[in-house]
N, C-alpha and C positions, 0 to 999 in steps of 0.2 A: 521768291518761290512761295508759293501756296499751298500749304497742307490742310485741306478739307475731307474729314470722312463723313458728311452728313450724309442722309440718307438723298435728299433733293439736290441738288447741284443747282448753283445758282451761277452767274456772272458774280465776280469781286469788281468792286468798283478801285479805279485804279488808284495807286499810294501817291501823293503827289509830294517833296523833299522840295523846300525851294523854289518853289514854282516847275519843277520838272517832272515828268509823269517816270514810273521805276517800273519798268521792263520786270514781268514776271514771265517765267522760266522755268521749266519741267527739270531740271536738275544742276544743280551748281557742286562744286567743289570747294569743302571748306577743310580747313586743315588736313588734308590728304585724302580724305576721304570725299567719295562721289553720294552723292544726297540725291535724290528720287521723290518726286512731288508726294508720291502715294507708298514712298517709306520702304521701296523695295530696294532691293543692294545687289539685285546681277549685276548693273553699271559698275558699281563697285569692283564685285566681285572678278567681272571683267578686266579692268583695268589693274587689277592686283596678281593676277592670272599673265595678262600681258608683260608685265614688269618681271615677274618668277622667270618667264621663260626666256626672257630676253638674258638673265643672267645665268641660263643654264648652260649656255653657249660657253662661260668662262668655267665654271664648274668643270665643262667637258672638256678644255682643255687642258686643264692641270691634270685630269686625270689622263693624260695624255703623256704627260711629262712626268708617268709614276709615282704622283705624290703619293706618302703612306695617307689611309684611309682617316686617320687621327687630324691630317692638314686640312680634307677635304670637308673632313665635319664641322673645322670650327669656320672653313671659309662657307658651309653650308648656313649654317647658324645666324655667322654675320652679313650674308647678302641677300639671302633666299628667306630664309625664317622670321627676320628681323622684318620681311616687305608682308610678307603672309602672317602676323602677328599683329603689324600696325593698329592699333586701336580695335582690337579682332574683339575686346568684350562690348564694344558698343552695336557691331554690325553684324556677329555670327551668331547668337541666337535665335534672330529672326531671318536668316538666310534658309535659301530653297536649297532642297534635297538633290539638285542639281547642281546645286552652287557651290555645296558642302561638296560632292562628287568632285565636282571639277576642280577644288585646291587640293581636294585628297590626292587624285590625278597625280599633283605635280611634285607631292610628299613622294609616292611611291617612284617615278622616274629618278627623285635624286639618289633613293636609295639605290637606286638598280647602280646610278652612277657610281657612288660611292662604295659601296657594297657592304653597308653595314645597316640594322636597321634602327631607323628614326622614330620620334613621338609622331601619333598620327593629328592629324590638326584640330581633332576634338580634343586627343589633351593638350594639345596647345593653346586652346580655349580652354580649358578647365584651370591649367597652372595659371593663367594669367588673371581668370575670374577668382582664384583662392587668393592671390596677392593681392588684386584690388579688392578683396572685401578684407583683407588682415591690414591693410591702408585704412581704410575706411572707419574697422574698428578700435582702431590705434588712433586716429585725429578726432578730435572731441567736438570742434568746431567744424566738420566737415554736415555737406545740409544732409544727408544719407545716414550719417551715425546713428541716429536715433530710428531708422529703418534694422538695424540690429540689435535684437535684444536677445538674452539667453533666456534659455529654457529652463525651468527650477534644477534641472541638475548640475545646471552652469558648463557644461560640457560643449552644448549644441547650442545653435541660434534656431529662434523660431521662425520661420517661412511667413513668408509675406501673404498675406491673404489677395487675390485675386480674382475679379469680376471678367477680363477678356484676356484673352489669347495672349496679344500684343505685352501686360506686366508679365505672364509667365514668362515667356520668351526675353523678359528684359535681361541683364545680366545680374540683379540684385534678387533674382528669383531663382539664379542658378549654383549648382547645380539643383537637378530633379527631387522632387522628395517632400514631405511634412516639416524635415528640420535638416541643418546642413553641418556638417564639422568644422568649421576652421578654424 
């Protein structure tokens, strides 16, 4: 796969491995997640969507078979939330306002199933982007550490400065703001 955001588009001349020419490909699948030549994640999103729903089918029937709502939450957590979370701080910050819609979607159905209600999948994004940056700032030898520094009052970290869209959006920019708490 070939990621190019030049202004011109050119032809890439093909990678040859061994004498073999390497098939480039508008989107592969690497570690779980669906990759997008031009860095978009409806495919993703898509297929994380497909997977939620397919296991809403089991949700509905426990709830069928009167589990208390306590049972249904933690089978929520571990098959539904666990899929809709998967690497979520690499690929939901730059995700479309349709995309974020469409997992919210499937937060809100399980609540109707379960009948209690759940974090919605921005703070499911948030909890996850606070761990990975208290990871971060805890491994000394991590290449990102030194992307956190505190602020003279030692309380906050100082926000990353940023030229395009694409670092705000990354997850080491997040949450919003000048300076962040963790």
């Amino acid at each position: 796969m070939v990621v190019d955001f030049r202004r011109t588009q050119s032809d890439h001349s093909p990678l040859i491995i061994d004498g073999s020419s390497v098939e480039i490909v508008k989107s592969t699948k690497f570690l779980g997640v669906h990759l997008a030549d031009n860095l978009t994640w409806s495919l993703n999103t898509s297929s994380i969507t497909k997977k939620a729903q397919q296991r809403l089918y089991f949700l509905r029937r426990l709830r069928k078979a009167h589990l208390l709502p306590p049972i249904l939450t933690m089978f929520y957590r571990g098959t539904i939330e666990s899929i809709l979370s998967s690497c979520i701080t690499a690929w939901f910050g730059n995700c479309t306002v349709s995309d974020r819609k469409t997992l919210q979607r499937i937060v809100r159905t399980d609540e109707k199933i379960i009948g209690v209600s759940l974090p919605s999948i921005m703070d499911i994004y948030t909890t996850h982007c606070i761990l990975k940056a208290h990871s971060i700032v805890d491994d000394h030898t991590h290449p990102s550490h030194t992307l956190f520094t505190l602020l003279p009052s030692g309380k906050r970290f100082r926000s990353i400065r940023a030229a395009t869209s694409r670092l705000c959006n990354s997850f080491s920019h997040k949450p919003s703001g000048s300076s962040t708490n963790i």
